[in-house]
C-alpha positions in Angstrom: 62.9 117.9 -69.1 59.8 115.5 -69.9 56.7 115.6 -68.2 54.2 113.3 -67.6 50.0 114.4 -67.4 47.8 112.3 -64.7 43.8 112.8 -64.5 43.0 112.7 -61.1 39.8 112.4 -59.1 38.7 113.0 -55.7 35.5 112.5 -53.8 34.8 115.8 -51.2 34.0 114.5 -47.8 33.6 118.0 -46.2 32.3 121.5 -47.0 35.1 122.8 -49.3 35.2 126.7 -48.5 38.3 128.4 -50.9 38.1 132.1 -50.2 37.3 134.8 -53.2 35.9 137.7 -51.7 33.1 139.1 -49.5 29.8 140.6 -50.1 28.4 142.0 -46.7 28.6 139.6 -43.7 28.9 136.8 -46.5 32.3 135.1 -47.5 32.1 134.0 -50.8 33.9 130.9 -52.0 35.1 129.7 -55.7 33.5 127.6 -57.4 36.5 125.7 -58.7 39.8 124.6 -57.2 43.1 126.9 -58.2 46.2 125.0 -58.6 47.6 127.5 -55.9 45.5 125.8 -53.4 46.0 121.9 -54.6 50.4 123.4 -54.4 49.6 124.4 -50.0 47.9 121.0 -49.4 50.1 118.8 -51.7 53.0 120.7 -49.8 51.1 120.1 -46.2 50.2 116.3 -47.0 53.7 115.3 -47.7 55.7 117.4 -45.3 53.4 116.2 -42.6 53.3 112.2 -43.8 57.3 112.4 -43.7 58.4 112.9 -47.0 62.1 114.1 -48.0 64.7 113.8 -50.7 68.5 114.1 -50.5 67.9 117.6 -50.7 65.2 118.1 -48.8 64.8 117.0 -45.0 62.1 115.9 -43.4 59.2 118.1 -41.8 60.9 121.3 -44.0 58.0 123.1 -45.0 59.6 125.3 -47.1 62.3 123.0 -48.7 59.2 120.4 -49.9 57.0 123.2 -51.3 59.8 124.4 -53.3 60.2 120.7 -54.3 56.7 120.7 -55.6 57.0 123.8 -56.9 59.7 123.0 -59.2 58.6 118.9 -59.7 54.8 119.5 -60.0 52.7 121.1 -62.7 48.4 121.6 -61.7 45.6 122.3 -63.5 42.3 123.8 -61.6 40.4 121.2 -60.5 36.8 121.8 -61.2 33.6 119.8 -60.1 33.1 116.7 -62.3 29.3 115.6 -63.0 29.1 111.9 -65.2 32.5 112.4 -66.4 31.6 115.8 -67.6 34.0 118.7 -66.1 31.8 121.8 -65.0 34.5 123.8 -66.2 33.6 128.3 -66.4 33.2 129.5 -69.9 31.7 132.7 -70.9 29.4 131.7 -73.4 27.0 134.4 -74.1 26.9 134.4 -70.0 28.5 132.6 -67.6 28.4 128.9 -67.2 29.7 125.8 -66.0 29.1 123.2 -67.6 25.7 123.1 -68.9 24.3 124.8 -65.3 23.8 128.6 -66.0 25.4 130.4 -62.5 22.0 130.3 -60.6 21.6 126.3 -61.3 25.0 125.6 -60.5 25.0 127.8 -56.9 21.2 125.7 -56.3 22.8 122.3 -57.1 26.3 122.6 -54.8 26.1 125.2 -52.7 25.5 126.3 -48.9 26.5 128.4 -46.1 27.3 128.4 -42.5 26.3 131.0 -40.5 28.4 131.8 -36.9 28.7 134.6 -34.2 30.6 135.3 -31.2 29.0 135.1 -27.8 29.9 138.2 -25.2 30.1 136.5 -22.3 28.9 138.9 -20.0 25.6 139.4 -21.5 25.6 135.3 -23.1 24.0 137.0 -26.4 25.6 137.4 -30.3 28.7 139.6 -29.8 28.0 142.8 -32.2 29.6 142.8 -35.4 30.4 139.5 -35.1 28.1 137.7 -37.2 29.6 136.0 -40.4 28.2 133.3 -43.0 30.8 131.1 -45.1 29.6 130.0 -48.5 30.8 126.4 -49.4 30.6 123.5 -52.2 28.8 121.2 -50.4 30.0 117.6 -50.1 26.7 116.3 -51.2 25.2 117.9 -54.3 21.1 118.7 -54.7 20.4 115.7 -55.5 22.2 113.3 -52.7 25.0 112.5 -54.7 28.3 112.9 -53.7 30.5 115.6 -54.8 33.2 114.8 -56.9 36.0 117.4 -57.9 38.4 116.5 -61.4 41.9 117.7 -62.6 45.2 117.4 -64.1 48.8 116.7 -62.7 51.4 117.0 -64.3 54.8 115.0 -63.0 58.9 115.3 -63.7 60.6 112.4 -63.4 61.8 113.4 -59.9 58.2 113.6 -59.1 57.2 110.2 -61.1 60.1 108.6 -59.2 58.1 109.0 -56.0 54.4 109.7 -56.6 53.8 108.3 -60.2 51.6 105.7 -60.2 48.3 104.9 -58.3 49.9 103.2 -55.3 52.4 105.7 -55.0 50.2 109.0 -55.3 47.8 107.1 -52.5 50.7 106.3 -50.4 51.5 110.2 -49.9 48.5 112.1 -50.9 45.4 109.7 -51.0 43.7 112.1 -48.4 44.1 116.3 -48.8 42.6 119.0 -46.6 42.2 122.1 -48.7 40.8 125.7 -48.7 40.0 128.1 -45.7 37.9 127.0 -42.5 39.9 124.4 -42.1 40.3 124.0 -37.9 36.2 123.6 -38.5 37.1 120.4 -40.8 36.4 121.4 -43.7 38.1 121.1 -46.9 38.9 117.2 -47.1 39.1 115.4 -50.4 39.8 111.5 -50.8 41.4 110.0 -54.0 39.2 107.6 -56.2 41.2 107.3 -59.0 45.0 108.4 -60.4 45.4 107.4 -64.0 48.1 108.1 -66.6 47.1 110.2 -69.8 48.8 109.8 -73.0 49.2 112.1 -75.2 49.4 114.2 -78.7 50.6 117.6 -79.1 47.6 119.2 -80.2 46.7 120.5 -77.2 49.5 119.9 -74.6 53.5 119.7 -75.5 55.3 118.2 -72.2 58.9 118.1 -73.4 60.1 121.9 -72.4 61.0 122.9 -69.2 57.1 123.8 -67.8 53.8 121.9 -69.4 52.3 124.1 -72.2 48.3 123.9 -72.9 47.1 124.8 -76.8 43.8 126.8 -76.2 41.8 127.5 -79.6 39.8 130.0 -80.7 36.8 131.3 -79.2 37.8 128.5 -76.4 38.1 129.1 -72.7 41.3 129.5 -70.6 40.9 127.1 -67.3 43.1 128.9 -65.3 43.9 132.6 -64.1 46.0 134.6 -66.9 47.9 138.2 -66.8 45.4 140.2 -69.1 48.1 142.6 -69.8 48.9 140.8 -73.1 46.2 138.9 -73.5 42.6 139.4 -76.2 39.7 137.8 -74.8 36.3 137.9 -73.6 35.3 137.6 -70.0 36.1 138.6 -66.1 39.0 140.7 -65.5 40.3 140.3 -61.6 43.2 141.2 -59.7 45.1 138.1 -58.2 46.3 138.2 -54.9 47.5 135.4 -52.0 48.4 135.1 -49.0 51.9 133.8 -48.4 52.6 131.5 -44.7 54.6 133.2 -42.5 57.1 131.3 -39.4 56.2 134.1 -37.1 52.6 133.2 -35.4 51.6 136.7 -35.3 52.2 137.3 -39.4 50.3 134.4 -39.9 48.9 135.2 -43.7 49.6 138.5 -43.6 52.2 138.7 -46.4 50.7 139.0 -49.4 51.1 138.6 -53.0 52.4 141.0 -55.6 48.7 141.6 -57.2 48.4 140.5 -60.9 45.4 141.9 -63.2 44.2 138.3 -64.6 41.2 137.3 -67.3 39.9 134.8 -65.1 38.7 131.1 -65.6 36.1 130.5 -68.5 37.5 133.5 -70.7 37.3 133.0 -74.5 40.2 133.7 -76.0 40.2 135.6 -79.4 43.2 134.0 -81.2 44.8 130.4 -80.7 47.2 130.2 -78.2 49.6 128.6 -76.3 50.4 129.0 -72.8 53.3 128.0 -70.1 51.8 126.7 -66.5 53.9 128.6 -64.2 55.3 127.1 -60.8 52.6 129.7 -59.1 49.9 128.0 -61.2 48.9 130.8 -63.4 48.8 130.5 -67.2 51.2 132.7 -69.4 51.2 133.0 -72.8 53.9 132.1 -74.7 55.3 134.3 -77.6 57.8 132.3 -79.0 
């Protein structure tokens, strides 16, 4: 099986709030896109916009995420600043981009702070108070805020969403992340663009994408730790997994998985698979 790698780009167009963990009354948000998220809006875009295959029918939720899961390969999308990806890496500390962590949070992010009202004395609710961080759709200095990636396509998925006017047929518009009902989370394409290329860094020919990462270079994506040398954040992974039943709503989670997280250096060269749940695994053969 071939694959094919697309940079994408998308302009935010509303408070983008995806959920990490929570400090207090705060809800924290990443600062970066995982490819877990971009697989539930890719999946909720094109069920909801009709799509289907001879396989799959239309408005199956479950049949076209599998679909994607199989036909589509992401990278994280990370904020993109002058063509320059504000990408983690743990240089010495923490950093994206060339913004330490305190000049990144100033430049694109914000809260919004909520309560519930008791009704019979029309004051805050107790307990009740919460504040979501988000990535704001404008950044510090007016400027929009623009989010970058890669997608990788089969040529099932090329077929159907592999060039610009395809890709902005199905998914030119994506609503993404948590706080959602509220509006927020929605991303508009600017530009879809076929990448060549070499196999120095990314071999496209097996049956998932595989990404070269060098020495003393960071991974870009969550990866089991288990097996792995490098220098960085350790976190357990865990999701929440859609439920039919309205009253299980996102309460299935997850097997947890110990990861190095996003901007890790790794010690060694190495190569790793991207794995239908968006994860990287290294490859040992």
């Amino acid at each position: 099986m071939a694959w094919q790698m697309f940079r994408v780009t998308y302009e935010l167009r509303s408070p983008l709030h995806i959920g990490y963990h929570k400090v207090g009354n705060v809800q924290r948000t990443r600062y970066y896109i995982p490819a877990r998220n971009l697989w539930g809006a890719v999946t909720e875009t094109l069920t909801r916009r009709g799509f289907h295959t001879d396989d799959v029918p239309e408005g199956d939720y479950a049949g076209v995420g599998k679909w994607v899961e199989e036909h589509f390969a992401f990278s994280y999308w990370f904020i993109e600043e002058k063509g320059i990806m504000l990408s983690p890496a743990y240089a010495g500390e923490l950093k994206y981009g060339p913004y330490n962590v305190a000049e990144f949070e100033r430049r694109y992010l914000s809260a919004h702070v909520t309560t519930a009202l008791d009704a019979a004395t029309t004051s805050a609710e107790n307990g009740s108070l919460h504040e979501v961080e988000f990535i704001a759709p404008y950044r510090q200095d007016g400027m929009r805020t623009i989010f970058g990636g890669m997608v990788f396509l089969d040529g099932s998925a090329q077929a159907v969403l592999g060039d610009e006017e395809k890709w902005c047929k199905w998914l030119n518009d994506l609503q993404i992340g948590g706080e959602r009902r509220y509006g927020f989370g929605r991303l508009c394409c600017l530009k879809f663009q076929k990448i060549e290329t070499g196999q120095e860094r990314y071999n496209l020919e097996g049956e998932r994408p595989l990404v070269r990462v060098g020495k003393a270079e960071p991974i870009l994506a969550h990866t089991p730790a288990n097996d792995l040398r490098g220098r960085g954040m350790i976190e357990p992974l865990v999701g929440r997994q859609t439920d039919t039943k309205s009253d299980a709503f996102g309460r299935k989670l997850t097997r947890a998985t110990v990861c190095w997280a996003p901007g890790t250096l790794v010690e060694d060269t190495e190569r790793f698979e991207i794995g239908r749940e968006g994860m990287w695994r290294k490859k040992t053969s």
